[in-house]
N, C-alpha and C positions, 0 to 999 in steps of 0.2 A: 318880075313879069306881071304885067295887068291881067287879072282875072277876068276873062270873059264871061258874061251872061248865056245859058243853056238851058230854055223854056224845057226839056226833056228833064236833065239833070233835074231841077225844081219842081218837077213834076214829082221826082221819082223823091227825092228830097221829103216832100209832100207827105207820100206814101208811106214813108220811113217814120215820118213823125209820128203821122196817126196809129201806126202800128207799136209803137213806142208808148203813146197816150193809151192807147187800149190795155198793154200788158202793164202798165203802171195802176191802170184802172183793176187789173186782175187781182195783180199781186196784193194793192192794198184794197181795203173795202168798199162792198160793192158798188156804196155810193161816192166812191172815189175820195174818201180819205184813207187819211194813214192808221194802221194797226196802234194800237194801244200799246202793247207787249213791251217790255224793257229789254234791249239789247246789251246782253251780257258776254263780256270778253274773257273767253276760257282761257286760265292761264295768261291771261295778257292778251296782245293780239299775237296769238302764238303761232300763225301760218306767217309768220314777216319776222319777228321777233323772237329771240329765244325764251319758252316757257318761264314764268314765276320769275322772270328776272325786274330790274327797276327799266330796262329800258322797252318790256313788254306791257309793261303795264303804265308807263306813260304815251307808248304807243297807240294804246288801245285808247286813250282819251282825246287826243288827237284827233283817232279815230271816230270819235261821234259816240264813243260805246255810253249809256247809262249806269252801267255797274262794271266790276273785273269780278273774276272767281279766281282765288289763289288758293293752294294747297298748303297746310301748318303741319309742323311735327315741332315736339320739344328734343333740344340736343342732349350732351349729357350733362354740360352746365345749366339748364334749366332756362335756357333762350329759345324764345320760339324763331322758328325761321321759314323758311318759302321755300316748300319742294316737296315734290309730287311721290316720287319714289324713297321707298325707306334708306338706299343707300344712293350715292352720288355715281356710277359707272357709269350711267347712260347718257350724264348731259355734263360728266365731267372728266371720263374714261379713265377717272381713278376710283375705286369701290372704297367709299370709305361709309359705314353704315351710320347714319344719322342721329341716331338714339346713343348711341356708342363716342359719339365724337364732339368736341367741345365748339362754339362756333368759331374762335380764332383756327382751328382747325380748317374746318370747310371753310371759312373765307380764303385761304388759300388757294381754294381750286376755281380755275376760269370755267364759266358754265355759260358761256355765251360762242369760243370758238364751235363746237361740235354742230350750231345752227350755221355759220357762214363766218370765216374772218373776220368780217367787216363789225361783228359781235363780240373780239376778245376781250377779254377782261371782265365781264360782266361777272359778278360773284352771285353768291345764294345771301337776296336780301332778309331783316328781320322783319319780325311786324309790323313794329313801329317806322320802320324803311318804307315798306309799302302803303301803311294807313297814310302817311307823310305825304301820297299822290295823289292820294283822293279832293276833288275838286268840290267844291263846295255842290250841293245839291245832287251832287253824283252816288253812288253805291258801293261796296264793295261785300261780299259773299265770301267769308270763311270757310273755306271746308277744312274740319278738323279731321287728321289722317292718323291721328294717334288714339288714345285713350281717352275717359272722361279727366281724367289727372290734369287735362292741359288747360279745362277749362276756368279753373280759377284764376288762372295766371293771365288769360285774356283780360278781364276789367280794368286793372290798375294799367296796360299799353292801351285801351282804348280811350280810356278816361283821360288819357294826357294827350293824344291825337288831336283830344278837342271836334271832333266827329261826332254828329249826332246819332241819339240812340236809331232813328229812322234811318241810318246811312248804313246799318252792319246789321248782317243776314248772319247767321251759323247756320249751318247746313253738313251734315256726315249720312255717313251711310251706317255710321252706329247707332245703334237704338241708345243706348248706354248715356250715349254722347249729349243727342238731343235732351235726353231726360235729364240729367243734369244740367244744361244749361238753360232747362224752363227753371231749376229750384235754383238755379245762382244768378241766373241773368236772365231775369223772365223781361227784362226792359227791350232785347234785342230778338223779333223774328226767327225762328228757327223753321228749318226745312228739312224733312227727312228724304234722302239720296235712294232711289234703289233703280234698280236695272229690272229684266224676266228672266224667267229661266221657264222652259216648257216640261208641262209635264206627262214623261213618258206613257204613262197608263191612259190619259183622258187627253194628251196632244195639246191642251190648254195652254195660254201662260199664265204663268205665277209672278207676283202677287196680284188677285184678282181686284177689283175696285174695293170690295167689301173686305178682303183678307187689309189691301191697302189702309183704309179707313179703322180699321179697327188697332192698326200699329199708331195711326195716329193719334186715335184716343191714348192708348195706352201709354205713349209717350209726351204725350202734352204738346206734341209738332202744331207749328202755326201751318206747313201744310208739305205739299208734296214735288218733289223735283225730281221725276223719273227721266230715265232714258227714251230717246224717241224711236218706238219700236211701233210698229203695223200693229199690235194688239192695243194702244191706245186709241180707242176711239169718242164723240161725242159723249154714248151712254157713262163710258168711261169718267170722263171730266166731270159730267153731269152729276155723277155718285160726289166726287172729292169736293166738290160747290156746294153740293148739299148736307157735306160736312161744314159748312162755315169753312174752308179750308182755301188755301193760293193755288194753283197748278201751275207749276214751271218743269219745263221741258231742257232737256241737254242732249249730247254736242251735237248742234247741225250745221250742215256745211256743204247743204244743196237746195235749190229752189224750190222744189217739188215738197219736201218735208217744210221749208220753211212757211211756205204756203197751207199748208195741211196745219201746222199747229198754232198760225197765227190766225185760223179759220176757226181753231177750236175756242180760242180765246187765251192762250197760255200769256200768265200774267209775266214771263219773261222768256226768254230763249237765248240759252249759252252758247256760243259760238266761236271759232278760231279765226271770224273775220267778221268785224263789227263795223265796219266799213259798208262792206258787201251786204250785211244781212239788214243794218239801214234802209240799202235800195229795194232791198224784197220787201219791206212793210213798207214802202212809200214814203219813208220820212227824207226830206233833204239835209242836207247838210245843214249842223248848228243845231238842229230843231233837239230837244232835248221830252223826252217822254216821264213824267212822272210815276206812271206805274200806281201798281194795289197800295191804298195805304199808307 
């Protein structure tokens, strides 16, 4: 059927655009570019694809993401592998605990039905499985879930990935962890992890900027990857900058926060939808963000 012409519809068309150009103008900066920030894919694109698997973390590049963040533990054959939780129940619905089990073990279990069908088969990949997808010029963000023990065992899998040192981030939430891999692999960016916790006497949260900055001297972190909580604010950022230090922020996965901490200037933002969070910093499709450094 021939499309008709609608001087209304066009009209209203019109209106729709502009209103689109406006929040495009919001989202990204004020003089209408796009956010700086690196678009990092938690777990893969993990709201589409099953966590830490090979076919989330291809997804997510697909997706436009600049970096992935995948979670490491060593098994008890001393293979590193991808996966978030100490034991496999929750994305394999068999518990078999991870430190405890050799990798021919858990490759047996399917860690893709439990996200949708259309995901069987996917197993729990290695390091070298994952480093293997990283795209040239692209990122990817270790978090190490175990011990400082795992860190030695990372260099000889990176160094054969053929990945540059600028392409691999460490990042834990153990002081232990980072500290050691500024004394073993001071070549690769490391981030220290932490969330808040409020505190009951004084109503505060905790770790304050200066408590924050002082874990990172003390551990030699290239910088900080907090949780995105309402007690980050500018002054906030402003202290960790004026450590010489990166601020990246984690997992966001609404408009409002992603606006808020690409305002603050967060040198990346981990998210379940790297796709989506593109559009909130105004980047289009393809356009790829370099990032700190």
């Amino acid at each position: 059927m021939a499309e008709r012409n609608h001087p209304r519809r066009c009209g209203g068309n019109l209106g729709s655009l502009l209103l689109l150009a406006a929040c495009a103008w919001w989202l990204a900066g004020c003089d209408g570019t796009p956010f700086d920030a690196l678009v990092i894919a938690h777990r893969g694109a993990s709201e589409d694809a099953p966590e830490n698997t090979l076919a989330a973390f291809e997804l997510a590049w697909e997706h436009g993401a600049d970096g992935v963040e995948g979670d490491f533990y060593l098994t008890a054959d001393d293979q590193i592998v991808c996966i978030h939780d100490k034991d496999t129940a929750r994305t394999a619905g068999a518990k078999l605990a991870v430190a405890d089990s050799t990798l021919a073990e858990l490759r047996e279990l399917d860690v893709g039905t439990w996200k949708d069908p259309r995901w069987a088969g996917q197993r729990i990949p290695t390091l070298a499985e994952v480093l293997a997808t990283v795209p040239e010029g692209r990122r990817i963000y270790l978090e190490v879930k175990c011990g400082p023990e795992i860190v030695g065992r990372l260099e000889p899998i990176i160094a054969a990935s053929g990945l540059g040192a600028e392409q691999v981030v460490i990042i834990s939430f153990s002081e232990a962890v980072i500290a050691e891999a500024g004394r073993s692999l001071p070549q690769f960016k490391r981030l220290w992890l932490t969330g808040f916790e409020e505190d009951e006497e004084t109503g505060s949260w905790r770790p304050t900027a200066e408590e924050a900055v002082a874990t990172l001297d003390r551990i030699g972190a290239d910088g900080l990857s907090c949780k995105a909580h309402d007690c980050v604010d500018g002054a906030f950022v402003a202290a960790i900058r004026a450590s010489g230090r990166e601020f990246h922020v984690w997992t966001i996965n609404g408009a409002v926060a992603a606006r808020r901490f690409a305002r603050l200037g967060a040198d990346s933002i981990t998210t379940d939808r790297p796709r989506w969070l593109r559009r909130q910093l105004g980047r289009p499709a393809g356009q790829s963000s370099t990032g700190p450094g």
